[in-house]
N, C-alpha and C positions, 0 to 999 in steps of 0.2 A: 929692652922691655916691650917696646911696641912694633915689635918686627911681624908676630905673630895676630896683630890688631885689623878687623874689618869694619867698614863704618857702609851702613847704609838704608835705606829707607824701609821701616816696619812692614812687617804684613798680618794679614787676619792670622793666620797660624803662628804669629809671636805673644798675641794677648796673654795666653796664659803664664810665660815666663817673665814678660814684661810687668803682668801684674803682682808676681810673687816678687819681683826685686821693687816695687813701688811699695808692697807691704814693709818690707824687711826695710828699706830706708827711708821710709818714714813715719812719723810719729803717730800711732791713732787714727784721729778724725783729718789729718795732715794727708790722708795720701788717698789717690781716686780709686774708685772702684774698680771692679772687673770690668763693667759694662760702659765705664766712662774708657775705659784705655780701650776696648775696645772700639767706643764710638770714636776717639781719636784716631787710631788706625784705618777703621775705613773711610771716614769725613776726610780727613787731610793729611796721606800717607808721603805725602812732600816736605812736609814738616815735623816728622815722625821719626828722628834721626836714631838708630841701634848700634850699639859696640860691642861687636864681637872680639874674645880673643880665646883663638881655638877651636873656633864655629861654637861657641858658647857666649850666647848675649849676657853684657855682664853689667850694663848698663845704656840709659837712652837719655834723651832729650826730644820734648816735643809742643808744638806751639797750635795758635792757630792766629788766620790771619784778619784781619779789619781795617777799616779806615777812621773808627774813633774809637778810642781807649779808652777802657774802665775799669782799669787792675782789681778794683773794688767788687767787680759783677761776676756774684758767683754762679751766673746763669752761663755765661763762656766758658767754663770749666767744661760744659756740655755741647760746646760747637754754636751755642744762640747765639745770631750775631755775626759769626765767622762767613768772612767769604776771600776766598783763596785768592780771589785781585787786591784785596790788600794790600796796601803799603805798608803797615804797620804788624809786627809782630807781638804775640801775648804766650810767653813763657812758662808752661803749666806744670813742667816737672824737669830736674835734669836731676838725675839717680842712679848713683853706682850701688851694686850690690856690695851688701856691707864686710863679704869677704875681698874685697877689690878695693876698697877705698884706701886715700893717703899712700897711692900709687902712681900718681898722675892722670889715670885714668879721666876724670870729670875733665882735666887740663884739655885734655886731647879730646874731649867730644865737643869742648866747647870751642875749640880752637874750628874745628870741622865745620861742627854747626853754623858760626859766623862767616865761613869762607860759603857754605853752600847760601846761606841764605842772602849773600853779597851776590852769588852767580844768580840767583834768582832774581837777583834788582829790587829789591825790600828797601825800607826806606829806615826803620828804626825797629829795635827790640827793645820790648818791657818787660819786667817780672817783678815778682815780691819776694822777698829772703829774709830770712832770720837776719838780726841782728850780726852774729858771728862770721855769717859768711860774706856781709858788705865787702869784705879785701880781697875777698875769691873773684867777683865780679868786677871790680876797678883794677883787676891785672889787667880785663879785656879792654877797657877802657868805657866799662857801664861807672854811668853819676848815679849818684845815691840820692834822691828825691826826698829823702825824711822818710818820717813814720808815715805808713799806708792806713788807708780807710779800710781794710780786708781787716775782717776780724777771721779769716781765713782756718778752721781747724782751731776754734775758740786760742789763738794765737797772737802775738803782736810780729808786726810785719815790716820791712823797709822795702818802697819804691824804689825801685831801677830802672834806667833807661842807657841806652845804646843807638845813638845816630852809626847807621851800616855808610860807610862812605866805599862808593863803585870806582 
């Protein structure tokens, strides 16, 4: 299955297909705009990880970085706050297109994602998830924090975190 798999750092020419697989996997008010994946792409294209199979992006993952965390502050969706010496990682989408899902796919970006962000020398990663997916995240070995303060995409949410050990 993943012979044919590329993984590697977005760029401004991916916004557009990035942002049709951000529609398509998620919910509504749940998933960022055009113009947010694009400010992600060029704000912090380090943290901006693409999964190719077949030179066909078919899913990403992408973060930005700080040194105090507010899962809750929906102003870092938009890079407020981010600054790339960060120790601290903030998790703002990981999304396989919905014809790729329940293939392993999300397994292996996120497997990627955590190895690159270790070579980076990062200190911890956070994110918020649905309820459902808490056991997708504690394969990686992310704690579940409880219910979050993000009323995120008029949604209820669980806290995650992830100590990166080097």
């Amino acid at each position: 299955m993943h012979s044919s798999l590329t993984f590697r750092s977005a760029t401004p020419s991916d916004t557009d297909r990035c942002f049709q697989i951000e529609q398509e996997g998620y919910a509504g008010d749940e998933a960022a705009t055009r113009e947010k994946i694009q400010q992600r792409i060029e704000t912090y294209p380090e943290g901006f990880l693409v999964l190719e199979k077949e030179s066909q992006i078919i899913g990403f993952i992408n973060c930005g970085a700080c040194f105090d965390v507010s899962l809750s502050d929906e102003e870092f969706k938009e890079l407020i706050g981010h600054d790339p010496i960060g120790p601290n990682l903030v998790v703002m989408s990981v999304v396989v297109h919905p014809d790729f899902q329940h293939q392993g796919y999300a397994t292996a970006l996120m497997h990627e994602f955590i190895a690159m962000m270790q070579a980076m020398q990062k200190s911890a990663m956070y994110l918020i998830c649905q309820e459902e997916l808490v056991g997708f995240y504690q394969q990686f070995g992310f704690v579940d924090d409880g219910t979050s303060e993000s009323s995120h995409g008029g949604l209820r949410w669980n806290d995650m975190h992830l100590v990166l050990s080097n």
